[in-house]
DOKEBA-558336 format. One record per residue (C-alpha): x, y, z; residue number from 1. Coordinates in steps of 0.05 Angstrom, whole numbers, plus 5000, padded with zeros to 4 digits. Example, Ala and Ser with C-alpha at 12.3 -4.5 7.8 and 13.67 -1.06 7.14 Angstrom:
<rs>
R     px     py     pz   num
R   5246   4910   5156     1
R   5273   4979   5143     2
</rs>
This chain:
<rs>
R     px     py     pz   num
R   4888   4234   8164     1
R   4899   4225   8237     2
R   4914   4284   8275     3
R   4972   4256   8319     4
R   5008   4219   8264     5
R   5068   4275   8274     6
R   5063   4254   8351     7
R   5098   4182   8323     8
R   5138   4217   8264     9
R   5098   4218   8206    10
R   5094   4299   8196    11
R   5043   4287   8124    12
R   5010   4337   8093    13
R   4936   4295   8086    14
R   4961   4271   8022    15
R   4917   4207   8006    16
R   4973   4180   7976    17
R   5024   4182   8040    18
R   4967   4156   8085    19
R   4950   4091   8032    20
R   5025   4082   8041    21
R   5027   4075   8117    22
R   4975   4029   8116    23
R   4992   3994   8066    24
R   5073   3985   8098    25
R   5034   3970   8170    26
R   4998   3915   8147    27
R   5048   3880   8105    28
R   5112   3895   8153    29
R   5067   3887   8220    30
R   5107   3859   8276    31
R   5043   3834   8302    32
R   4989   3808   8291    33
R   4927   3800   8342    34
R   4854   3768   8322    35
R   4793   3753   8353    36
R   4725   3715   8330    37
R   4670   3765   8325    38
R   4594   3737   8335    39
R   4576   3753   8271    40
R   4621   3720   8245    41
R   4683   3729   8207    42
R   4753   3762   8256    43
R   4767   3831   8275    44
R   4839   3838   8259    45
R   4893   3882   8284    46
R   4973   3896   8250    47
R   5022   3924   8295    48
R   5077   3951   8281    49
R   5134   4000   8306    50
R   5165   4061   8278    51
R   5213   4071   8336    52
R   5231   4026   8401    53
R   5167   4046   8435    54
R   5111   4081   8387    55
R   5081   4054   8316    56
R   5014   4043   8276    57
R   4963   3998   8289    58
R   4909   3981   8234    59
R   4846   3943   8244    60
R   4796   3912   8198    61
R   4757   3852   8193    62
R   4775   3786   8155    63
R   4708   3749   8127    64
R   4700   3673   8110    65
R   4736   3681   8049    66
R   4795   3706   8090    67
R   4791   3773   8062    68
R   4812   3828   8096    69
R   4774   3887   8097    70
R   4817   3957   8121    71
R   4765   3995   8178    72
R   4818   4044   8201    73
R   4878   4060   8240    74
R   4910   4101   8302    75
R   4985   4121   8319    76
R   4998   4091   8385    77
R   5061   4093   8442    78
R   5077   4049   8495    79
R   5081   4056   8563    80
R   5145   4059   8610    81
R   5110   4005   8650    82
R   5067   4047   8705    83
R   5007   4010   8713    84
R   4940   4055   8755    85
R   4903   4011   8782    86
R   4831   4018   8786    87
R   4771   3996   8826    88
R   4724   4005   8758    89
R   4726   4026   8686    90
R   4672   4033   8639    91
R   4676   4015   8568    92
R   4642   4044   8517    93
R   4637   4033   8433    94
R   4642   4082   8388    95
R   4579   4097   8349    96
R   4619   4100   8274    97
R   4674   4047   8283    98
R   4696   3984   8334    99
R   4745   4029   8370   100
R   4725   4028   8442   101
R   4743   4087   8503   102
R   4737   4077   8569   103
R   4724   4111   8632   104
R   4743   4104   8705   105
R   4731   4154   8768   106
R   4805   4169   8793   107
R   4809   4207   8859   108
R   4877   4233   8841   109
R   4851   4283   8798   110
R   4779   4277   8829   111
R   4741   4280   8761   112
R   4733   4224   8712   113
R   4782   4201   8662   114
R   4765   4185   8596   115
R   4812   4145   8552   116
R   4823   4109   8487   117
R   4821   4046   8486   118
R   4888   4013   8447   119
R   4885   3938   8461   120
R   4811   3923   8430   121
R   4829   3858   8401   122
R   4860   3839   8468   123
R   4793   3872   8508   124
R   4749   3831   8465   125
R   4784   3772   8463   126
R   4799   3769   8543   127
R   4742   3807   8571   128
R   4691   3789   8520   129
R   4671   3860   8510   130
R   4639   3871   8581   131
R   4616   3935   8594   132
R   4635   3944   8664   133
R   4708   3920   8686   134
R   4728   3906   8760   135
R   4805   3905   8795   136
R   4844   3932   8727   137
R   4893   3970   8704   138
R   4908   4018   8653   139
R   4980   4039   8622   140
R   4966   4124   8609   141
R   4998   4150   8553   142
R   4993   4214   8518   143
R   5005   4237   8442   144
R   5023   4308   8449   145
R   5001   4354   8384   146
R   5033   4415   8408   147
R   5077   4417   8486   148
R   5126   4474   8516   149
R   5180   4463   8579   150
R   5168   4498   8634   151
R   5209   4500   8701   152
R   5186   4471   8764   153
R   5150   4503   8822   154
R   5197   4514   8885   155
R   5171   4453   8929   156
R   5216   4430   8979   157
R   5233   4354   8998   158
R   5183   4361   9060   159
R   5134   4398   9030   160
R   5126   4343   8975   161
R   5118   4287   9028   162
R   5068   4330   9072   163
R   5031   4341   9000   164
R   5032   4262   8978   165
R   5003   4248   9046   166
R   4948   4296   9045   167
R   4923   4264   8974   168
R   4928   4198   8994   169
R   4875   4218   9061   170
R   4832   4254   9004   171
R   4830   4201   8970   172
R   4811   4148   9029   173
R   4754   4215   9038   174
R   4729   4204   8965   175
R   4726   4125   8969   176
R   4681   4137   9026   177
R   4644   4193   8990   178
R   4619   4143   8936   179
R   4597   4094   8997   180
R   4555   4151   9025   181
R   4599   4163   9080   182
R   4565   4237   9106   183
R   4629   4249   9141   184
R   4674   4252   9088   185
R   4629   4289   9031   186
R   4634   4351   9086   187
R   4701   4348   9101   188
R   4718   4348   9019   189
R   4672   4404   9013   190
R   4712   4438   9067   191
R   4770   4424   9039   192
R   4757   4449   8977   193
R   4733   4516   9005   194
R   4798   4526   9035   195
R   4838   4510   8982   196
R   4793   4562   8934   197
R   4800   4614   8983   198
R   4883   4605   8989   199
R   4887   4604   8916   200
R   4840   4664   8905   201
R   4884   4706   8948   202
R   4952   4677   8916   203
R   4926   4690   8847   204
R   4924   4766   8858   205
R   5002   4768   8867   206
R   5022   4703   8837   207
R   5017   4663   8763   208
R   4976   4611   8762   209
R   5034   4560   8749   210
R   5069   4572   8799   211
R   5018   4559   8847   212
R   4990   4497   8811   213
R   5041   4445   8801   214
R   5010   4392   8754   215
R   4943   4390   8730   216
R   4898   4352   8680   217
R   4842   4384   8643   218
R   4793   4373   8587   219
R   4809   4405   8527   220
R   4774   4409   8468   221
R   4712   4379   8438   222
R   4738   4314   8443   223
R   4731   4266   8510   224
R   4785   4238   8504   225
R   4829   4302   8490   226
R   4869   4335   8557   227
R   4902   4397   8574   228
R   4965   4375   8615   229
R   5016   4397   8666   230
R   5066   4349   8696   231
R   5141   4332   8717   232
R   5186   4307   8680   233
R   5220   4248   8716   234
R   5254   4217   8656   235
R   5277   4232   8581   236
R   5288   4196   8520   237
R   5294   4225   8440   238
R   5273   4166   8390   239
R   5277   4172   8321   240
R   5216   4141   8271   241
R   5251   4086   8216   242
R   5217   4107   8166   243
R   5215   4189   8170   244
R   5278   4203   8213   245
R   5235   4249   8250   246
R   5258   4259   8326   247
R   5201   4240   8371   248
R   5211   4259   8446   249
R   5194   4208   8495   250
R   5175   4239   8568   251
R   5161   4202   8629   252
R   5120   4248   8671   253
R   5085   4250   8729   254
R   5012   4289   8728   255
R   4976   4295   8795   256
R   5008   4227   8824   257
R   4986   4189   8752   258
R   5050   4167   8719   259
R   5041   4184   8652   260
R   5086   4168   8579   261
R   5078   4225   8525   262
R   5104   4230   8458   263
R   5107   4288   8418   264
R   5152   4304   8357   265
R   5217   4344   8365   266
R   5188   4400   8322   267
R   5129   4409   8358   268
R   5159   4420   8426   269
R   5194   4494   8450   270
R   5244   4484   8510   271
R   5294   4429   8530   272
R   5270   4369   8569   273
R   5301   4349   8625   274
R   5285   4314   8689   275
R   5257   4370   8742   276
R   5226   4407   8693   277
R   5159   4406   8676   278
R   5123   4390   8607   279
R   5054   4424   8587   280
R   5018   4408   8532   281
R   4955   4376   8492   282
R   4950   4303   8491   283
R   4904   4249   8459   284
R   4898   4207   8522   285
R   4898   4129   8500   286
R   4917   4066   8544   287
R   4919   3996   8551   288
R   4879   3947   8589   289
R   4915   3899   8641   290
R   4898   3846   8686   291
R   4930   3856   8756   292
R   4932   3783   8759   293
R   4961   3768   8694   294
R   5010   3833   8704   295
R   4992   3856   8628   296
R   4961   3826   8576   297
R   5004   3780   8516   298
R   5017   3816   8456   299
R   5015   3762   8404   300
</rs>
């Protein structure tokens, strides 16, 4: 069983049974349904289909010569609001025990690498021909939240906000010179990031950590693709799954500039989400592949 079926609205208990079922209804009641030639031979095959307006079930397989399908496996998935982040390069990498596929890319928003999974691998192979290294794309972030709590915001005034965005974006132009070499800037990030360790050491004594950090992403887990989250909440929306009637929770956040969808079932949230607060939680980090050019890749 998947771990962040309840994330869509499927709350099962691992019954065999319930999971042969939601295959089974995805496949024959897809939506969509994407396909690419594999070298050898015979198509990797995905069914799409959705639950609620914006999350659903995606099952891939392979079809051979005889045009029979055979069922590899399957992932809950959501859509993204529409945020694209933009990067210079991601790097793709294969599973060892299936054809999913994750990626990576070096984001200086957060200043660590993020590693995602990889939703669109029909799309990836058919389009970018399973390259390893990808140049100018984009990636859709969105998060299935196992577990999530509200929290309320840090006091940040208007002015303070702007000062802040303009301070990451000339860390940022810092790190892209970094990775050139650039002397310069790899000592004045270093100093930087003294300071800042020696205003938060001193804050920390009186103050909780939350309120001094206002959004924040994390590994968590075992997993690589598995984050520990902080982030605003800029917009909210309650779905409800077709099949289950489970509420699902749809938040547009924002974590460390990265504009980020989450989804996270109604049951597994505590608080009341509303714009201004913020959201915390666990998330299986997963995202789609675009082409800047092409301004997102055609579903069908």
């Amino acid at each position: 069983m998947h771990s962040f079926l309840k994330s869509v609205g499927y709350s099962v208990e691992g019954n065999p049974g319930e999971i042969e079922e939601i295959i089974r209804t995805t496949i024959l009641k897809a939506e969509y349904r994407k396909e690419v030639k594999l070298k050898r031979g015979g198509k990797l095959i995905e069914y799409i289909r959705f639950t609620t307006e914006d999350t659903g079930i995606i099952v891939v397989g392979e079809e051979d010569e005889e045009k029979k399908f055979h069922y590899k496996y399957y992932f809950p998935f959501g859509v993204s609001a529409g945020s694209m982040n933009p990067e210079d390069e991601f790097y793709i990498n294969k599973k060892v025990d299936s054809d999913a596929y994750t990626a990576m890319c070096d984001d200086p928003r957060v200043g660590m690498s993020l590693i995602f999974y990889v939703v669109n691998v029909v799309d990836f192979l058919k389009y970018y021909k399973g390259e390893k290294r990808l140049e100018n794309k984009a990636a859709q972030f969105v998060g299935l939240a196992d577990s999530g709590k509200i929290i309320l915001p840090t006091l940040v005034h208007v002015e303070n906000r702007e000062q802040q965005k303009k301070e990451n974006n000339k860390k940022n132009k810092l790190v892209a010179e970094a990775k050139k070499g650039n002397q310069e800037a790899i000592e004045n990030l270093t100093l930087d990031d003294i300071t800042r360790y020696a205003i938060i050491s001193q804050r920390i004594q009186k103050e909780d950590i939350l309120s001094i950090v206002e959004t924040s992403i994390v590994p968590y887990g075992s997993e690589s693709d598995m984050y520990k989250i902080t982030g605003n909440i800029e917009e909210v929306r309650k779905l409800e799954n077709i099949e289950t009637h489970e509420e699902i929770w749809h938040l547009t956040i924002n974590v460390d500039e990265i504009p980020m969808d989450v989804y996270i079932n109604s049951k597994d949230l505590m608080g009341e989400p509303t714009p201004g607060r913020r959201f915390r939680g666990n998330v299986w980090l997963q995202a789609e592949l675009l082409d800047m050019k092409e301004k997102g890749i055609p579903k069908s």
